[in-house]
C-alpha positions as CSV (number, residue, x, y, z in Angstrom):
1,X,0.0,0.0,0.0
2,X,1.2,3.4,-1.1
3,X,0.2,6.6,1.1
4,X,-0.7,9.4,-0.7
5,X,-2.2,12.9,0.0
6,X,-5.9,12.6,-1.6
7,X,-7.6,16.3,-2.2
8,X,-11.2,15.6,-2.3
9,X,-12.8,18.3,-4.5
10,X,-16.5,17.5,-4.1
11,X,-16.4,17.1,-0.5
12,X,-13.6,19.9,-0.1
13,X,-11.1,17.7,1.8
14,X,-7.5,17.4,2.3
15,X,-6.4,13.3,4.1
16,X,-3.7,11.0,3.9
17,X,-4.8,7.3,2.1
18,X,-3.1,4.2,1.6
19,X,-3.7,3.5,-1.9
20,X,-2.8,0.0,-3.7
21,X,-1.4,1.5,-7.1
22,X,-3.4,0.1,-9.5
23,X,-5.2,1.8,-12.3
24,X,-8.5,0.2,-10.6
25,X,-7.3,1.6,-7.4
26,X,-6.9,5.1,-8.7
27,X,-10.4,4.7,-10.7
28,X,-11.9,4.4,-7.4
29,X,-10.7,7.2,-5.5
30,X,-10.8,9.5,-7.8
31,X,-14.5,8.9,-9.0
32,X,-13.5,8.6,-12.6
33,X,-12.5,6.4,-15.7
34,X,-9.3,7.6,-17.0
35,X,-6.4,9.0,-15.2
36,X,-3.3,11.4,-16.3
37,X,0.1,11.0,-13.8
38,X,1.4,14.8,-14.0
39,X,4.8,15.9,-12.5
40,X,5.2,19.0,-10.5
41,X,7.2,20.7,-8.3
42,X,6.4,21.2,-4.9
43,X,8.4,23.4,-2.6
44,X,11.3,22.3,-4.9
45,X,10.8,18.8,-4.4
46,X,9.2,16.7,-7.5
47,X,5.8,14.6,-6.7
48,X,3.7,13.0,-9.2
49,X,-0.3,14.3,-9.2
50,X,-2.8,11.7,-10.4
51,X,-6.0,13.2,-11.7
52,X,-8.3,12.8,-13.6
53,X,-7.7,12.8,-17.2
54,X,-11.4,13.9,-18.5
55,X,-11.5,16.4,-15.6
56,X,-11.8,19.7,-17.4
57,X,-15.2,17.9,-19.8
58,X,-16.9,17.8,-16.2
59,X,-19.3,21.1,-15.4
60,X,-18.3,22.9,-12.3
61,X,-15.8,20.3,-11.0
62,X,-13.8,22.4,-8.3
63,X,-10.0,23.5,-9.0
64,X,-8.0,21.6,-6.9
65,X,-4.2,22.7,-8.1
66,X,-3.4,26.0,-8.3
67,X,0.5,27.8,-9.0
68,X,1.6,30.6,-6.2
69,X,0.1,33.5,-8.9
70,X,-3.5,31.6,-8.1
71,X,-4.0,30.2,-11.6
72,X,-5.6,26.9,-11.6
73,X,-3.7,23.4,-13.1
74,X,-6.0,20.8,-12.5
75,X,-9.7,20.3,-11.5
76,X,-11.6,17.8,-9.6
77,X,-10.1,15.3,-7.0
78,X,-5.9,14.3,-7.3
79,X,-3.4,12.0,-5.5
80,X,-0.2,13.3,-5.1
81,X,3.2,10.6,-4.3
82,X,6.8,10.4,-5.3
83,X,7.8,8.7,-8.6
84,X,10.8,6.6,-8.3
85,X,12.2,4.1,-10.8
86,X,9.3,4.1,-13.5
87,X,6.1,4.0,-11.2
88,X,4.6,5.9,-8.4
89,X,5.8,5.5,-4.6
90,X,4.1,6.5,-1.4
91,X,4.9,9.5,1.0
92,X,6.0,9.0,4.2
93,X,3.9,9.8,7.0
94,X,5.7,13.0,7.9
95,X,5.5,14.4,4.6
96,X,2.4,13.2,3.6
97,X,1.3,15.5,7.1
98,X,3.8,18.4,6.3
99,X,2.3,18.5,2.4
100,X,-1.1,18.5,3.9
101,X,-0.2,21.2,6.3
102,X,1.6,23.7,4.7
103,X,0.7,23.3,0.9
104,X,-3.2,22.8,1.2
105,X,-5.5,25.6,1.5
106,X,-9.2,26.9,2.1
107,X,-10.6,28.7,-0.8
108,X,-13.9,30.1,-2.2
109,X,-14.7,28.9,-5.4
110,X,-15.4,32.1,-7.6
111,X,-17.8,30.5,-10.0
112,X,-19.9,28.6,-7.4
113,X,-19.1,30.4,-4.2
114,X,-18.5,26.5,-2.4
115,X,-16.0,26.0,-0.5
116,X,-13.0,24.3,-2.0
117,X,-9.4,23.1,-0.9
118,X,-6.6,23.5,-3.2
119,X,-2.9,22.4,-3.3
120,X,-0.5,25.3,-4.2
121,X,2.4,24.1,-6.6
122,X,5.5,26.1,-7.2
């Protein structure tokens, strides 16, 4: 099992999950059929983001990554883990915390006025 930070866009949640790695896996957390693994940095340190691919075709799915200017990356719910040696890898506990305590906030969503948490990428 691989512990990830899930953000949870429709229920505007940040948590840490244990996740088993598989396409299936990922399917199911996410809510959706097709994923995309994207790289990023986060407070100079790379992480992978899996989301879902056919995120942006859904109306009024919540931003969920934004850059430190605000503007939005990816929409609807996302994993994020390291990638080592060709496939994804878990967090470890204490940065899977420190990731959910430093780089997730509270925002307002501007379109529907919910309440949303986002994960701020360098």
């Amino acid at each position: 099992m691989l512990t990830m930070l899930k953000i949870d866009a429709d229920r505007a949640d940040a948590q840490i999950v244990k996740v088993d790695g598989s396409l299936e896996n990922y399917y199911k957390e996410l809510g959706c059929r097709t994923i995309e693994i994207l790289e990023a940095q986060i407070n100079g340190k790379t992480y992978d983001i899996i989301c879902d691919e056919e995120g942006t075709f859904k109306e009024d799915n919540p931003i969920s990554v934004v850059d430190r200017k605000g503007n939005p990356h990816i929409v609807g719910s996302i994993l994020v883990c390291h990638h080592k040696n060709n496939k994804e890898s878990g967090l470890d506990d204490t940065e899977a915390e420190s990731l959910k305590k430093w780089h997730v906030y509270n925002a307002t969503s501007l379109k529907t006025r919910n309440r949303i948490k986002v994960l701020m990428i360098d």
